[in-house]
N, CA, C and O of each residue as an XYZ file, in Angstrom:
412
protein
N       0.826     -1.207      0.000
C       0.000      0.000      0.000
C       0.861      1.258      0.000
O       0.441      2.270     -0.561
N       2.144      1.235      0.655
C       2.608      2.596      0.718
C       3.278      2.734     -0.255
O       3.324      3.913     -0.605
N       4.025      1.829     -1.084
C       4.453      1.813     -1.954
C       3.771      2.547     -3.034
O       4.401      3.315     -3.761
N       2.171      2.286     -3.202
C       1.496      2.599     -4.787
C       1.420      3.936     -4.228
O       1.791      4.691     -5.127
N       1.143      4.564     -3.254
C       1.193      5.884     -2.532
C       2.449      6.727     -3.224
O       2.394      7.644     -4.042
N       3.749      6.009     -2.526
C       4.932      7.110     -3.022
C       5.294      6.701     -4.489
O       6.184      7.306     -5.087
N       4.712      5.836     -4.973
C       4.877      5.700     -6.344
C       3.633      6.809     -7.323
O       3.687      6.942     -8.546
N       2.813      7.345     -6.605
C       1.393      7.999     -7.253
C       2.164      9.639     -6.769
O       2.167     10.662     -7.453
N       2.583      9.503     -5.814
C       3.264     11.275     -5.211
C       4.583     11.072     -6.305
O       4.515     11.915     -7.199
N       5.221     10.574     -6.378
C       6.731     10.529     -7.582
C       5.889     11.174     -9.086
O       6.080     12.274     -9.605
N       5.056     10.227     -9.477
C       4.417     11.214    -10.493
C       3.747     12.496    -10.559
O       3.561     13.153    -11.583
N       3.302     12.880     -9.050
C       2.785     13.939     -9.261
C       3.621     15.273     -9.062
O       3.335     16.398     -9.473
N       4.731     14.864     -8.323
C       6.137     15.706     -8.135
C       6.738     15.773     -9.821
O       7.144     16.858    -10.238
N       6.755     14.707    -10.609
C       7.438     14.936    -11.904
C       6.527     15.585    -12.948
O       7.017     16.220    -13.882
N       4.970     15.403    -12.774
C       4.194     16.191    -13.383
C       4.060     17.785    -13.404
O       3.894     18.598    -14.313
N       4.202     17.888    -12.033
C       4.563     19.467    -11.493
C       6.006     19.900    -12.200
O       5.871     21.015    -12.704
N       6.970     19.515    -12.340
C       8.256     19.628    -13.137
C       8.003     19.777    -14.208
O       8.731     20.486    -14.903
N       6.693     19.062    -14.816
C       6.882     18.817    -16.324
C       6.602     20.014    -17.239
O       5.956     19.858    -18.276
N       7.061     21.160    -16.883
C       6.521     22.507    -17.457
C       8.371     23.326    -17.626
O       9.091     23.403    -16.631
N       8.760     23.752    -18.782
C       9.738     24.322    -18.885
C      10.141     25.713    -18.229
O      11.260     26.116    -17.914
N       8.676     26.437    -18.096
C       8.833     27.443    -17.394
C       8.709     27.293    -15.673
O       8.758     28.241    -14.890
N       8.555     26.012    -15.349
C       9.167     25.569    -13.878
C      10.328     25.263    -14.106
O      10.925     25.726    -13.133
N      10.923     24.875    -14.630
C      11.839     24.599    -14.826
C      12.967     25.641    -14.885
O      14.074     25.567    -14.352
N      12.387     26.771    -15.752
C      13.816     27.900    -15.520
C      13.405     28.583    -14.322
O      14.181     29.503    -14.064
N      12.353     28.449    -13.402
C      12.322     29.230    -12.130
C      12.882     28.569    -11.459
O      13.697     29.231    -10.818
N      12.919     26.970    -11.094
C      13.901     26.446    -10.104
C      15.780     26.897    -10.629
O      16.819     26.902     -9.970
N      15.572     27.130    -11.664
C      16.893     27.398    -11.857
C      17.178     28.882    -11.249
O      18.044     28.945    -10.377
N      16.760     29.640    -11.498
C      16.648     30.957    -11.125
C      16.771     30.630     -9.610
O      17.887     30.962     -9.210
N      15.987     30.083     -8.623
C      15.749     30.127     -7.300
C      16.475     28.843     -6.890
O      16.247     28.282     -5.818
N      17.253     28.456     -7.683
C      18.968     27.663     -7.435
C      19.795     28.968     -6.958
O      19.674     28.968     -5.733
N      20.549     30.036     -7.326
C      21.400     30.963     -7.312
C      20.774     31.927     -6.184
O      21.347     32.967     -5.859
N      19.918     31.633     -5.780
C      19.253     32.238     -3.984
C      17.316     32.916     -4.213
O      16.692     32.997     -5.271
N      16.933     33.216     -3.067
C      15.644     33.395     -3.027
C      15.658     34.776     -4.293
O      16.577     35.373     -4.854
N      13.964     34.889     -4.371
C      13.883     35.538     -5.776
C      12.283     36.206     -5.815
O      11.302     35.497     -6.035
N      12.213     37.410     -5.610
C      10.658     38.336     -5.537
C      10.346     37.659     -6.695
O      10.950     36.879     -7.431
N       9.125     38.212     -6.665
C       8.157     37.469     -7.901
C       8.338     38.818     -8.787
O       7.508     38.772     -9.695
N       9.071     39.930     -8.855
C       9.209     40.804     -9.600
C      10.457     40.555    -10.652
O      10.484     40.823    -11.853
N      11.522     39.937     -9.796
C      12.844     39.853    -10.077
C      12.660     38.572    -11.068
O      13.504     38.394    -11.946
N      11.245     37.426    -10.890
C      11.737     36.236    -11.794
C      10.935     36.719    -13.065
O      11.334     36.269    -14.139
N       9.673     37.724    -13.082
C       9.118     38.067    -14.176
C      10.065     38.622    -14.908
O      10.123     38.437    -16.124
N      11.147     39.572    -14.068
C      11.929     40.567    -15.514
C      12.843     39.382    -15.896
O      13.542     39.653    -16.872
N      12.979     38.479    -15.532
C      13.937     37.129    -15.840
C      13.556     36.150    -16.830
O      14.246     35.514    -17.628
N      12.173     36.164    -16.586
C      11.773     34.514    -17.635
C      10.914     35.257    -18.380
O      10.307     34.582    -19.212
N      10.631     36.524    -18.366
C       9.447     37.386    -19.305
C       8.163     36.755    -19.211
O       8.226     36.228    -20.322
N       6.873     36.329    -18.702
C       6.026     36.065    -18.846
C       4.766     36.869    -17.844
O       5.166     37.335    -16.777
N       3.520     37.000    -18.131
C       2.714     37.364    -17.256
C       2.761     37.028    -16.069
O       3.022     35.874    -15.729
N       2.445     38.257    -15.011
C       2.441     37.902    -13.954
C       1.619     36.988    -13.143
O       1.950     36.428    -12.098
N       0.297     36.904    -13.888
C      -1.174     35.791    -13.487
C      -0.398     34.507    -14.119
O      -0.335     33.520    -13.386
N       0.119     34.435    -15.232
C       0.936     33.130    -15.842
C       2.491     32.112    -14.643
O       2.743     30.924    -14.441
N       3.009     33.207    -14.252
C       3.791     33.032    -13.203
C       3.596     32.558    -12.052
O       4.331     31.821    -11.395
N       2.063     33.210    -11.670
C       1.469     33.087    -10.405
C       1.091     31.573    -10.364
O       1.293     30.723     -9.496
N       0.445     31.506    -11.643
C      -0.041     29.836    -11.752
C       0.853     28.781    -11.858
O       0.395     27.653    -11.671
N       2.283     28.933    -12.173
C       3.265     28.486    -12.147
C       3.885     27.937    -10.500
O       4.110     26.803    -10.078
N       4.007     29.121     -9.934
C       4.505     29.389     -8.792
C       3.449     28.543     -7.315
O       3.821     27.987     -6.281
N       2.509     28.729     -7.706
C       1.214     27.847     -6.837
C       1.230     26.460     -6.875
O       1.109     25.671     -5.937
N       1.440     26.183     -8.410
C       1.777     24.625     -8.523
C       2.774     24.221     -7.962
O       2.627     23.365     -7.089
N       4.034     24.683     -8.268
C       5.086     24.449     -7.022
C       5.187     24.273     -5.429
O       5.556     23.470     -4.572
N       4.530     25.742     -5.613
C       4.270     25.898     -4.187
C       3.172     24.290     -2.968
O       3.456     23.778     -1.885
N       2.316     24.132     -3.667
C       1.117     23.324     -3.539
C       2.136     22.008     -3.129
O       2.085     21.507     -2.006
N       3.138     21.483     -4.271
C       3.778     20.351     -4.580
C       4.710     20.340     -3.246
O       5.319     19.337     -2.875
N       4.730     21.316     -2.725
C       5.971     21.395     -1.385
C       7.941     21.817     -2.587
O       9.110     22.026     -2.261
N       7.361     21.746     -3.597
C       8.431     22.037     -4.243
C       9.454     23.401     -4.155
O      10.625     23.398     -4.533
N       8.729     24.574     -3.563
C       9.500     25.956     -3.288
C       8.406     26.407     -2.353
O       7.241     26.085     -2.583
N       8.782     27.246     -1.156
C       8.348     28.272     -0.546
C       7.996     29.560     -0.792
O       8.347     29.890     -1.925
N       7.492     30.345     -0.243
C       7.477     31.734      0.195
C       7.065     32.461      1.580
O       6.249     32.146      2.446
N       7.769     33.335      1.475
C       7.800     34.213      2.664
C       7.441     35.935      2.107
O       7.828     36.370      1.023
N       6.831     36.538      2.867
C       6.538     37.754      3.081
C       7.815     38.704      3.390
O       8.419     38.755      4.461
N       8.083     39.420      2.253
C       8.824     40.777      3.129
C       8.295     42.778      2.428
O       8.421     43.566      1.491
N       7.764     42.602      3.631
C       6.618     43.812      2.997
C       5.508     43.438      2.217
O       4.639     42.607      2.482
N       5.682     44.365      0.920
C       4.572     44.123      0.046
C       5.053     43.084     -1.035
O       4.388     42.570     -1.935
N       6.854     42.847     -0.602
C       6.667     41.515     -1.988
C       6.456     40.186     -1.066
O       6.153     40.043      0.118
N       6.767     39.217     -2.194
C       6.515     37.778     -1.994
C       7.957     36.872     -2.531
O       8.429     36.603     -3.636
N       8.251     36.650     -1.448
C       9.970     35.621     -1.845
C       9.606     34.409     -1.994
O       8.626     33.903     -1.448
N      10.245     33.949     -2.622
C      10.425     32.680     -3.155
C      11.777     31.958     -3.270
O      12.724     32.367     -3.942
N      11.754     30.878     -2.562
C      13.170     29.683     -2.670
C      12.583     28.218     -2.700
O      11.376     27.980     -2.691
N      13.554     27.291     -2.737
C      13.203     26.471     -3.329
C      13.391     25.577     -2.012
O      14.494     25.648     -1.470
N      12.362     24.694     -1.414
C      12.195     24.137     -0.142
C      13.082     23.009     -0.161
O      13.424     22.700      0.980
N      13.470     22.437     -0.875
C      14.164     21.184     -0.777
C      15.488     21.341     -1.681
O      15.249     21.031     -2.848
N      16.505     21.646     -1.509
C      17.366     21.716     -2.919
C      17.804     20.056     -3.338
O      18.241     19.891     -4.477
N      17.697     18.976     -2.522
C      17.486     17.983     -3.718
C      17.130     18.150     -4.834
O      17.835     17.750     -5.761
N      15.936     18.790     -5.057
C      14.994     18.843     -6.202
C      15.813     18.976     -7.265
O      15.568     18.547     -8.392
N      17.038     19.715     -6.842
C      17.737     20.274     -8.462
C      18.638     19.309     -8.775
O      19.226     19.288     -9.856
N      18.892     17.988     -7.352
C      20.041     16.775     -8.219
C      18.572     16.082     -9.228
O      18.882     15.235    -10.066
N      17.202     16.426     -9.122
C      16.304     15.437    -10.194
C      16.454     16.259    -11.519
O      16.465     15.840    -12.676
N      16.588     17.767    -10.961
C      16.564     18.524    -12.470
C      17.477     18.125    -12.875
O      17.138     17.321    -13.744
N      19.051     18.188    -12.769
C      20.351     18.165    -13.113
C      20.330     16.472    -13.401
O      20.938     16.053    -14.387
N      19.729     15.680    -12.653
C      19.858     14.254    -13.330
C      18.933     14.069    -14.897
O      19.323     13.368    -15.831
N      17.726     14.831    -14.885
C      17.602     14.496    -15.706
C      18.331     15.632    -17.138
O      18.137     15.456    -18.341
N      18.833     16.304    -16.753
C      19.217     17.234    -17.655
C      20.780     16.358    -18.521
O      21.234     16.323    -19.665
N      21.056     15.917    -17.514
C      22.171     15.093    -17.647
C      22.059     13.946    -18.630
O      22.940     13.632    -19.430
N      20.878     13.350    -18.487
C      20.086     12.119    -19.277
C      20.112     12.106    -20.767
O      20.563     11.409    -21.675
N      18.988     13.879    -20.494
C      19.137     14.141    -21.899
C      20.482     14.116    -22.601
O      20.877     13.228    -23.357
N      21.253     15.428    -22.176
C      22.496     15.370    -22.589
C      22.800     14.225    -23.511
O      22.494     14.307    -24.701
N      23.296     13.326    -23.093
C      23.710     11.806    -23.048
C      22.718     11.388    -24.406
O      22.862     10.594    -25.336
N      21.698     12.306    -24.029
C      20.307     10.652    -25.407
C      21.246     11.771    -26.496
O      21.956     11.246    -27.353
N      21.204     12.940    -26.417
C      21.331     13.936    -27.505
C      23.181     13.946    -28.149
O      23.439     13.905    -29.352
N      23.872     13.986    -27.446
C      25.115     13.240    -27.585
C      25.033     11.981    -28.641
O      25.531     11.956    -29.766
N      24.564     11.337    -28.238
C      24.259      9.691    -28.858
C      23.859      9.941    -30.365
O      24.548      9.823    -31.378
N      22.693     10.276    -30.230
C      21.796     10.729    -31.444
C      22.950     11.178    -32.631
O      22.889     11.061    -33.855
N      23.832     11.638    -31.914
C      24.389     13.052    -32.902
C      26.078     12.220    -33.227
O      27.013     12.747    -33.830
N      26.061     10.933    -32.667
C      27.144     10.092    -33.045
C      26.798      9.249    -33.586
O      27.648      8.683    -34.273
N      25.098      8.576    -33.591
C      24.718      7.756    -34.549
C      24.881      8.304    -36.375
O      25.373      7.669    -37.308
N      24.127      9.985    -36.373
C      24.411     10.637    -37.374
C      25.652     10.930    -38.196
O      25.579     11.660    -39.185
């Protein structure tokens, strides 16, 4: 039973990942915490687009926030998270490497 559990949360942690523009915010909030002003002038996208971004994370236990004043900080609650980004970034690498020595 606990097994199909952390096997059903593993997908829903990699589903939450599965968005590129999560993806360059954990990168961004790799190099330290980050206003929600500072990642819009960074990844260019709407701020309601961001927000929905940032909630899903947030929700997933994947990044925090904290209050300072009127902004909203953001870091990333677990930095494991970035040996899954960096493993799989690594993966690719490797398929795309391959590909390009079969050619």
């Amino acid at each position: 039973m606990a097994e199909g559990i952390v096997i059903k949360l593993t997908a829903e942690f990699f589903k939450t990942l599965s968005h590129p523009v999560r993806i360059e915010i954990l990168h961004l909030l790799k190099k330290g915490e980050r206003c929600v002003c500072d990642i819009i002038e960074d990844i260019n996208i709407e701020q309601s687009n961001l927000s929905q971004h940032l909630g899903l994370m947030k929700k997933q236990g994947i990044i925090e926030s904290r209050k300072d004043g009127q902004k909203v900080i953001y870091r990333i609650a677990y930095p494991s998270v970035m040996d899954v980004v960096s493993a799989a970034e690594k993966t690719l690498s490797e398929q795309i490497d391959h590909s390009q020595s079969i050619l």
